[in-house]
C-alpha positions in Angstrom: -6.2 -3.4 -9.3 -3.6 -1.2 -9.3 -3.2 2.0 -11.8 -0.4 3.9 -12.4 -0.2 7.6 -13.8 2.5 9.4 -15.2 2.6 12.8 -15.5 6.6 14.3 -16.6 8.3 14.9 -19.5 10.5 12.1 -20.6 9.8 8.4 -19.7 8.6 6.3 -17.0 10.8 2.6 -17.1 9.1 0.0 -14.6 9.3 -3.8 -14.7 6.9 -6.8 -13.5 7.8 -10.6 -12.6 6.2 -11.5 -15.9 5.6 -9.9 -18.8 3.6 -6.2 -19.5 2.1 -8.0 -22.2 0.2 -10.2 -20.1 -0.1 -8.1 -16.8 -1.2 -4.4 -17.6 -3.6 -2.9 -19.7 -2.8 0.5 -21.3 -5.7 2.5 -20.4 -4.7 6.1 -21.7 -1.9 8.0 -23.8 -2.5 6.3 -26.7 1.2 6.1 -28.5 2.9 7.8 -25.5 2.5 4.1 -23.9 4.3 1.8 -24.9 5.2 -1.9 -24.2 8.6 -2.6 -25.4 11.9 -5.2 -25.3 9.6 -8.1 -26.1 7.1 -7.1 -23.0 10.0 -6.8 -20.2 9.9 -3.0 -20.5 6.7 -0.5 -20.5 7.5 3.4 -21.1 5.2 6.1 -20.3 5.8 9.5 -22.1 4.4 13.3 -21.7 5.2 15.8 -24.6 4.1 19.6 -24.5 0.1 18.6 -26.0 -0.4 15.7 -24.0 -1.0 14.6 -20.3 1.1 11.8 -20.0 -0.2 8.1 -20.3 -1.3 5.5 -17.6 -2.0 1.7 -17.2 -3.5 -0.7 -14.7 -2.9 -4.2 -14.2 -5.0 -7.0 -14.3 -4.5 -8.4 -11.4 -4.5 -7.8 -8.1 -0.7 -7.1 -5.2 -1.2 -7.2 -1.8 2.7 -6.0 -2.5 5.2 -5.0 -5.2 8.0 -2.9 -6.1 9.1 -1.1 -9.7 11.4 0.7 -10.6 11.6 4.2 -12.1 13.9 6.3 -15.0 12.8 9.7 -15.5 14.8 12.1 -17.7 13.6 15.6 -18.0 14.1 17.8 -21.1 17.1 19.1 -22.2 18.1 23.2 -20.7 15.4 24.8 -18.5 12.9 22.1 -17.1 12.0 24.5 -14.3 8.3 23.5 -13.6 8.6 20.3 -14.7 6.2 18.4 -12.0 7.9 14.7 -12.3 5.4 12.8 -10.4 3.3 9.5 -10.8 0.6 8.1 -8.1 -0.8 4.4 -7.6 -4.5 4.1 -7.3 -6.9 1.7 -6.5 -10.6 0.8 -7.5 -13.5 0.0 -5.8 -15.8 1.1 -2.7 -12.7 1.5 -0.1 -10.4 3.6 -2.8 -6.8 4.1 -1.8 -4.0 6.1 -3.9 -0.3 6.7 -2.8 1.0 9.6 -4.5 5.0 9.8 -5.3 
């Protein structure tokens, strides 16, 4: 399976084949992930008291690609660590880190 974190301040925009709905389950972030645009959009957002938000998918990729939006906050983001990592499960764990 593979699990994506977001830690920034703004969003995270990706998109799958098929729909978020039915592909990814929202494991943490409560409301700062969300699934929007009918399930062809998924947003992950970090605000000054949380840690961000992450999701893993219900299947498994041998290979993929997404796409990513980040906007930082508006005057001095200085410090702002914009940065998400892929992760896998299981006895031989891999995690790419971006």
């Amino acid at each position: 399976m593979l699990f994506l974190s977001g830690l920034m301040a703004g969003s995270i925009i990706a998109a799958f084949a098929n729909s978020f709905h039915q592909d990814v389950e929202i494991t943490w972030g409560g409301r700062h992930a969300q699934i929007l645009g009918g399930g062809d959009l998924l947003t992950l957002t970090m605000d000054k008291t949380t840690g961000g938000a992450g999701f893993t998918s219900k299947s498994d990729y041998l290979f993929g690609r997404f796409n990513m939006q980040m906007k930082l906050i508006a005057g001095n983001s200085a410090g702002t660590v914009t940065t998400f990592y892929l992760s896998s499960e299981g006895p031989s764990h891999d995690e790419i880190d971006l």
